[in-house]
N, C-alpha and C positions, 0 to 999 in steps of 0.2 A: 792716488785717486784724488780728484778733482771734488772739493765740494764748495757747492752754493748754497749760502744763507738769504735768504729772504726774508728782509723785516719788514712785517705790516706796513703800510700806505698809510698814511693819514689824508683824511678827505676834504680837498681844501674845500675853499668858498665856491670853486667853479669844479663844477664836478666833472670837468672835459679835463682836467690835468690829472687827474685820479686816472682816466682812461690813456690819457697819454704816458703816464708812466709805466702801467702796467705795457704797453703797446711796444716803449722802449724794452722794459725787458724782457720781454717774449723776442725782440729783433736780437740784443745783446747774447743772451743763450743759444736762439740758433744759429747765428757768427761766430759763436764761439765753441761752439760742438762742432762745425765744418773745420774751422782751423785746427783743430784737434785730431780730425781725420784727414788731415795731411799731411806728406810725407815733409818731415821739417829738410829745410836746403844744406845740406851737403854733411849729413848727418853721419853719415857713414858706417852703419852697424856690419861691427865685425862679425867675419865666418866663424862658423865650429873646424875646435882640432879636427881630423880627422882620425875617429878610431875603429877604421873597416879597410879588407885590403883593396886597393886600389886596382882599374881597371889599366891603370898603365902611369908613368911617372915622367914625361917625358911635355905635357901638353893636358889643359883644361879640358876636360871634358864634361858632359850633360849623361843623366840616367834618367828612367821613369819608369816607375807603377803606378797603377790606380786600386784603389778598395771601393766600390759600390760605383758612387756618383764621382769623386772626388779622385783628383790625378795628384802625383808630388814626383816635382823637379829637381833632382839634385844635381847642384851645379857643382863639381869639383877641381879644386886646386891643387895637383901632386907636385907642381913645381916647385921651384926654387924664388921665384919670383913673386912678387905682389901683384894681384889682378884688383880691377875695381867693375864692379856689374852693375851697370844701367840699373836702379831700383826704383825710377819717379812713378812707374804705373804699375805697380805690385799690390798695390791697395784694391780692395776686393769693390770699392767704389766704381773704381777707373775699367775692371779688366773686361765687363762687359760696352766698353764702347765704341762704337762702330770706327771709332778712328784708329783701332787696332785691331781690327779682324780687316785682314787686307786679302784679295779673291784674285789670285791670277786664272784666268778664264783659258787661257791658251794651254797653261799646263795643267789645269784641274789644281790647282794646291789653294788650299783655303790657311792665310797663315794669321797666327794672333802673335804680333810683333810686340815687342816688349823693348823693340831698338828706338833708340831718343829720336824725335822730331825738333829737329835743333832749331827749326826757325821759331817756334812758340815754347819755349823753356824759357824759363828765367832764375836770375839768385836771389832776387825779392818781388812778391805778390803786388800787384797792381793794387788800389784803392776798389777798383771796382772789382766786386767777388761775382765770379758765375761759379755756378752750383753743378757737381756730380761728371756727368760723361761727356760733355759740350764742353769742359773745362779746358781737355786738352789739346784744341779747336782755337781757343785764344791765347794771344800771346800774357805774360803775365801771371799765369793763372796755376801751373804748376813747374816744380822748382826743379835743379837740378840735386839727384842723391843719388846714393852706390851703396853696392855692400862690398866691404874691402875683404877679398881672401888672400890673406897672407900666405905664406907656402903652408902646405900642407894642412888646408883648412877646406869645407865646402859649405853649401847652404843650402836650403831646400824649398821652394817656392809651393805651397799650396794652392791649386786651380780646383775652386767648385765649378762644375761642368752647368748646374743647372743656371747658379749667376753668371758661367762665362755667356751661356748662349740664351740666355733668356730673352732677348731681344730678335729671338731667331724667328719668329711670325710677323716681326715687325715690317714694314716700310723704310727704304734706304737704310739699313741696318747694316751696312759694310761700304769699304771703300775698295775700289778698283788700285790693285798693286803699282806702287810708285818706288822710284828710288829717291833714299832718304840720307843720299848723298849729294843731290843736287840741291837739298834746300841750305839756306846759310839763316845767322841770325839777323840779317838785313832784309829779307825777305821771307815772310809768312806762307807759308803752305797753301797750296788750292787741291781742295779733294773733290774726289769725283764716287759719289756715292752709287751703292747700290742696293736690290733687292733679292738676298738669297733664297729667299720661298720659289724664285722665280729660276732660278738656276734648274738647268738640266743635268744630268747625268751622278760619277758620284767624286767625291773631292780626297785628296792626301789631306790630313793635319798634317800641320808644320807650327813649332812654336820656336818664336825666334830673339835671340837676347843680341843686346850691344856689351863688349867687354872692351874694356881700358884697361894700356899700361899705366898712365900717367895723367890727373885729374887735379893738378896741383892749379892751373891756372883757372879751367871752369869753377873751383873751390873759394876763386879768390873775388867777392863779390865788386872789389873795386876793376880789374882785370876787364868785367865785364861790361864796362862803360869807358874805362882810359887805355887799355888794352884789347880792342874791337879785333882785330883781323888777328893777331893771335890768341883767343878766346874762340873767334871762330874757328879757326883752324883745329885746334885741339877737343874741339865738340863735334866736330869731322872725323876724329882721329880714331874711331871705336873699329874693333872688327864683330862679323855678324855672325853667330853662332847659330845652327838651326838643328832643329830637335825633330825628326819626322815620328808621331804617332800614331800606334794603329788604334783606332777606334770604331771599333764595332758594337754602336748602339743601337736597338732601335728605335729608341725615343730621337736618335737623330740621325736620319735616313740622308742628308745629305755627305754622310764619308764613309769610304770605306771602311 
């Protein structure tokens, strides 16, 4: 745990520096509480053994139940192999933001994508900090991390339903379904927002992850500036796992 000492001001001759100090550190603490609730770059918090029997050994798979408000994802590794799972928007900050609840309107699926947006990731944070759900909207602003499952390990993603969609009365509060394989890190994303209050009929959940074999170049923060076109490539390289649930709420009448 983190602690701050604060020793008394002394009051100089001009009583605007008393105010400017305190002003410094009220800015310092809340910069440094946001950095704190960030996923640190390429951190890679290891999966749990596995001590339950598996639904199959041959290939990663996804499970889920929910108790009350609240759903859990468990990702699983019965392989043989190392996987690495997309983790930069697992943060309970990031999961209600409109740049990951993505609406395909033709098929009715309403998905909360968890897969990288490769042209705004980075391996170090800009100087300039923007705050909370717009974060992942800019480039710079959030880094790239994974959670490594080694064989025979899995992990479990905790989704409050009420922070996922809380934003669900809101104005432009989703974006219109894109592929996020067309975007590179030379060119930033253009999203096309929407308003689900405004939606007809009822929608599939779908929640959907990016999984890596291989993260050793996105990892390498120099790679990322002297190794351009293959840094891009291997931030292209994820495949898309998608998790259909049934959600029958009715606090939230737009899904099935």
């Amino acid at each position: 745990m983190m602690k701050l000492i604060i020793q008394p001001l002394r009051k100089d001759n001009m009583g605007t520096n008393l105010h400017m100090k305190l002003l410094l550190l009220i800015v310092f603490v809340s910069t440094g509480t946001f950095a704190l609730a960030q996923r640190n770059y390429c951190y890679n918090q290891v999966g749990k053994n596995i001590d339950f029997p598996t639904k199959r050994a041959d290939s990663l798979y996804l499970d889920y139940f929910n108790i009350t408000s609240t759903g859990y994802i468990k990702i699983v590794n019965p392989t043989k192999d190392t996987l690495y799972l997309f983790s930069s928007y697992f943060t309970q900050e990031l999961q209600s933001s409109k740049y990951l609840h993505e609406v395909d309107k033709k098929n009715k699926t309403y998905y909360i994508s968890f897969v990288p947006i490769v042209s705004n990731l980075a391996t170090k944070r800009t100087d300039k900090i923007i705050l909370g759900e717009e974060s992942i909207a800019h480039k710079g602003q959030v880094l790239y991390d994974f959670i490594k499952l080694d064989p025979n390990t899995y992990y479990v993603l905790k989704v409050n339903y009420n922070t996922l969609f809380k934003n669900g009365k809101a104005s432009r509060n989703a974006v219109k379904c894109y592929n996020n394989l067309s975007l590179s890190k030379f060119k930033e994303a253009s999203f096309k927002t929407l308003t689900t209050s405004k939606l007809a009929g009822k929608y599939n959940l779908v929640f959907q992850f990016g999984v890596y074999t291989d993260v050793r170049v996105l990892c390498s923060e120099s790679d990322y500036y002297l190794n351009e076109f293959e840094f891009d490539k291997q931030a292209k390289s994820f495949k898309t796992i998608n998790l259909p649930v049934q959600f029958n709420n009715p606090d939230y009448p737009l899904f099935k």
